[in-house]
N, C-alpha and C positions, 0 to 999 in steps of 0.2 A: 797509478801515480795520482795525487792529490794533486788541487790546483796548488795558483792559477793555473789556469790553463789556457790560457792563452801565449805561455811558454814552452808549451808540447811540441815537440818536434811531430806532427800526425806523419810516420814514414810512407803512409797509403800513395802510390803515385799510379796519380790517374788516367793516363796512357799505357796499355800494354804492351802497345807498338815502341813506345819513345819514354822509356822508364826513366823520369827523369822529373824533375817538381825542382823548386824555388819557395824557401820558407822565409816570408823576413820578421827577424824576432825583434820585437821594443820592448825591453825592460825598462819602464821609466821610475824617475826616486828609488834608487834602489840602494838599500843601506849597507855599507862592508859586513861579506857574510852571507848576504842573502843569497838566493839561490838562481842564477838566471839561466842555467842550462840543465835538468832536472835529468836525473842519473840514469839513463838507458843504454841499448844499443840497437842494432839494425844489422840484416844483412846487406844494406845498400854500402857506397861508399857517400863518403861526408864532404864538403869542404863549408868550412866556417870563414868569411868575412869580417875581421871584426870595423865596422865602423863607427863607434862613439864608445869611450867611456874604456876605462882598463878590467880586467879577469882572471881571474885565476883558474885554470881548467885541469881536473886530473882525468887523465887517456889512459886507458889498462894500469894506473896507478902510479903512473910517470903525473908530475906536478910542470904546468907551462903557463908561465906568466904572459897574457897576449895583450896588443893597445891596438888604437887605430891604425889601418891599414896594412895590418897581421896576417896571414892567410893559414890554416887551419887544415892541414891533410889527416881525415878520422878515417882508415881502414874499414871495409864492413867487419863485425863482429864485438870491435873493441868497444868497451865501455866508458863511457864519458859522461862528465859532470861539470858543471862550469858556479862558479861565487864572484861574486863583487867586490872587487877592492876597497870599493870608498866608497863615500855618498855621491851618487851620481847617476846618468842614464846609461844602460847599457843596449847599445841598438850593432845587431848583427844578422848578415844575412846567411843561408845555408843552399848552398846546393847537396841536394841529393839523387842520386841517382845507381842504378844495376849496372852490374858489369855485362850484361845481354843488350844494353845501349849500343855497342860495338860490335856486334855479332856477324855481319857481314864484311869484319876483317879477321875473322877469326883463324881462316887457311892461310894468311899472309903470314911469312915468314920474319920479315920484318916488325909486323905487331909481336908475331910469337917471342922475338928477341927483345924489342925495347918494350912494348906498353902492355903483355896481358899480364908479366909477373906481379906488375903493381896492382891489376885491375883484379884478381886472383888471389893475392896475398901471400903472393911466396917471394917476395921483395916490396920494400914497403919503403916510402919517403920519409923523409924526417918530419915529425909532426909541425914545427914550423921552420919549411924549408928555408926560409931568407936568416933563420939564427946559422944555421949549418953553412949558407952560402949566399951572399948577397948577390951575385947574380940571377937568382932564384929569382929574384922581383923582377927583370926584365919580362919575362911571362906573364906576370900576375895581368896588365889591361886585357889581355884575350878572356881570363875570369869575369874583368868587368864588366867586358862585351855579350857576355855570355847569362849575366844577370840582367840587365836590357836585356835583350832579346828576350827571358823567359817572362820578362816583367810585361813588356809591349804585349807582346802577342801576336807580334805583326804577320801576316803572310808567308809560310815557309818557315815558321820560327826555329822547328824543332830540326831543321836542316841545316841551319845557320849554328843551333846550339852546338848541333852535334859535330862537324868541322870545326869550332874553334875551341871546343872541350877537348877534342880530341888533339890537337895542335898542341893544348894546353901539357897534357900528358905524354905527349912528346919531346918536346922542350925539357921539361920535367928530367924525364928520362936523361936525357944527354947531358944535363948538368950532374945531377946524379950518379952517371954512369960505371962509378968506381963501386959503386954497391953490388953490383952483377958479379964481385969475383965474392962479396962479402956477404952472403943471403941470412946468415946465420944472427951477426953482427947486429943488424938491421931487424929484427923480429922483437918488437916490445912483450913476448908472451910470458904470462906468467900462469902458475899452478892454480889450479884449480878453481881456475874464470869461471869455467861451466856451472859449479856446484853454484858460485857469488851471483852467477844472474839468477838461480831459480829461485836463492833465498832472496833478493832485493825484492824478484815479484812475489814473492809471499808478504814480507813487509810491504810490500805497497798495498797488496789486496788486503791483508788481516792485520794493518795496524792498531785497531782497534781493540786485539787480544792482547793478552801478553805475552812479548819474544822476550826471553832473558837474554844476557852474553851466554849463556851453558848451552840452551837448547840452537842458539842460532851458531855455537859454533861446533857443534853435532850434526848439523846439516851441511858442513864446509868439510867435515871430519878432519877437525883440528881441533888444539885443546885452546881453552879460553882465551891465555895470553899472547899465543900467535895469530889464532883468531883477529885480537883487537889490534895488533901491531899491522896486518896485513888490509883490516877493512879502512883502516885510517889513511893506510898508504894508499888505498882505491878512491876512497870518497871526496879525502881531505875531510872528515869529521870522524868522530867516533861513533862508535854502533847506537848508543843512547842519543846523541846528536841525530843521528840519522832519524831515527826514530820518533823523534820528537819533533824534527823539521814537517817531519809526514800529518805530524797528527795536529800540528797550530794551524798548517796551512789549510788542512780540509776544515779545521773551526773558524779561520779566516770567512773558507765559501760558506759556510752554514750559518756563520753569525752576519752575512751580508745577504742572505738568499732562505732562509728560515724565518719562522716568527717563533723556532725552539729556543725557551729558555738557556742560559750559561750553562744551566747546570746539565740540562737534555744535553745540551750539544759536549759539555767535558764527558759525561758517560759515554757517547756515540765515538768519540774520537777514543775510546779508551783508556780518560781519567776517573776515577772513581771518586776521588776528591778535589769537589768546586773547587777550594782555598789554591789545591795545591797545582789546580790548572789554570787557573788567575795568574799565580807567579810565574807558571813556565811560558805562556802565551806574553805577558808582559816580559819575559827573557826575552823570547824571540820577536816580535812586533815592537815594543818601544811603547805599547798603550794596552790596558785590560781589554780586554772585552766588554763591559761595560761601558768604558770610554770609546768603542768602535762604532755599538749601535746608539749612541747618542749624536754622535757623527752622521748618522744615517737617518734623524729623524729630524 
C-alpha cells in the first residue's frame, strides 16, 4: 500500500505471549473521500473506536456509516476500507488482537458456547453492534478501559486487558445471543474475497504498470461488468478510482521526500503523460503538484 503511512494499520503484534497491540489513528484535514482507513485485511480480530469526525467504512462490501463514539467489530479475514465524509479530522482508535489471546479458556465449556464462535468466526457480531441493539453500548467503557490500560502501560497491563476484553466479549455474547440459533444469517461472506485480496496486493505492489478492468477482472474470474459492480460494492470506489487513489498518494510521498522532477515521479507512479497526471493529482488533492512543492520550499 502507498502512503501516508502513517494510516497503516502495521498488524505485527509485538507479544507473542499477549497478542494484542493498540493502534491510535489521526487523520487530520481530511477532505470528503479521502481515504482514512486504507483497504486491507488481517488474520487478527479488529475493534475500531471511532472518536472524532464521521466515516464511511465498507467491511466484506457491506457500506457502514460510523460517528463519534461508534464501536466497530472487523472479523479476522474481512476486508475493510474506511473515507471521510466531510472536511474534517478523523481520529480513531483500533484494538487488535489473535484469538490465541484466550487460549487458556480454550477447554471451558462455557467459552466453547458463548465466546470462541465469535473469536473463530463461525458467529460473527453485528459490525456495529449498538445500530442492531442499543444495549450493546452498556459494554462499550470495559473497551474504554481496556484502551487505558494498553495506552498506560502500567504493571500487569496485559492481565488487566485481557479480563476486561474478555468480559467485553461476553457481554457481547449474551446480548447477541439469538444469533447461536442463526450462524448462517450472521456470516457477511461473499464470493470470491480470496481471488479480491491477491488482486488488491498486486495493485498495491504494481500500480505503477498497467491493470486494465479486462486483465483485473480475469484474475477475479469474472467478466468485466460484474467485476466492476462487485469491486465497487467492496471498495466504495471503482477499479479506476482505486487505482488512481494508489498512484496520487505514492506521488504525494515522492513529491514531499524526492528532489524527482513531476514528470520522474508521474512516470514512477505509472503516468506516462506529465499533463495528464497534473489533472488527475489536482482531482484527487485539490493542488498540482507544482503548487505542493512550492509549499515545501
Amino acid at each position: 500500500m502507498t502512503n501516508p503511512r502513517e494510516l497503516w494499520e502495521n498488524t505485527r503484534l509485538e507479544h507473542k505471549a499477549y497478542p494484542i497491540q493498540l493502534f491510535r489513528n489521526r487523520a487530520n484535514s481530511k477532505k470528503p473521500n479521502d481515504c482514512v482507513l486504507y483497504l486491507h485485511w488481517h488474520e487478527h480480530f479488529e475493534i475500531i473506536v471511532v472518536r472524532k469526525g464521521s466515516a464511511l467504512l465498507h467491511i466484506d462490501s457491506k457500506p457502514y456509516t460510523v460517528n463519534p463514539g461508534d464501536v466497530v467489530l472487523i472479523p479476522g479475514g474481512s476486508l475493510h476500507v474506511g473515507y471521510a465524509l466531510r472536511e474534517e479530522d478523523i481520529h480513531y482508535d483500533c484494538v487488535v488482537f489473535n484469538a490465541s489471546f484466550f487460549t487458556e479458556w480454550v477447554h471451558d465449556p462455557e467459552h466453547a458456547k458463548y465466546v470462541a464462535p465469535y473469536l473463530e468466526g463461525s458467529l460473527r457480531f453485528p459490525v456495529v453492534p449498538a445500530e442492531r441493539c442499543e444495549a450493546a453500548r452498556e459494554s462499550f467503557p470495559l473497551l474504554d478501559e481496556v484502551i487505558a490500560e494498553l495506552a498506560a502501560k502500567q504493571p500487569a497491563y496485559h492481565l488487566v486487558v485481557k479480563s476486561k476484553l474478555y468480559a467485553l466479549f461476553a457481554l457481547l455474547s449474551r446480548t447477541f445471543a439469538d444469533q447461536q440459533n442463526d450462524a448462517k444469517a450472521s456470516e457477511p461472506y461473499f464470493a470470491n474475497r480470496d481471488r479480491f485480496k491477491r488482486l488488491i496486493r498486486n495493485i498495491e505492489n504494481n500500480f505503477n504498470e498497467k491493470i486494465t478492468v479486462e486483465s483485473a477482472a480475469r484474475e477475479v474470474n469474472l467478466n468485466p461488468f460484474h467485476f466492476c459492480k462487485l469491486f465497487k460494492k467492496l471498495t466504495g470506489r471503482t477499479f479506476v478510482e482505486y487505482v488512481n487513489v494508489c498512484r496520487v498518494n505514492e506521488a504525494e510521498r515522492l513529491l514531499r521526500e524526492s528532489n524527482d522532477s513531476v514528470g520522474e515521479i508521474a512516470a514512477r507512479v505509472g503516468c506516462d503523460n506529465a499533463n495528464y497526471f497534473t489533472k488527475l493529482y489536482k482531482q484527487y488533492k485539490g493542488m498540482t503538484p507544482s503548487e505542493v512543492r512550492k509549499r515545501q520550499q
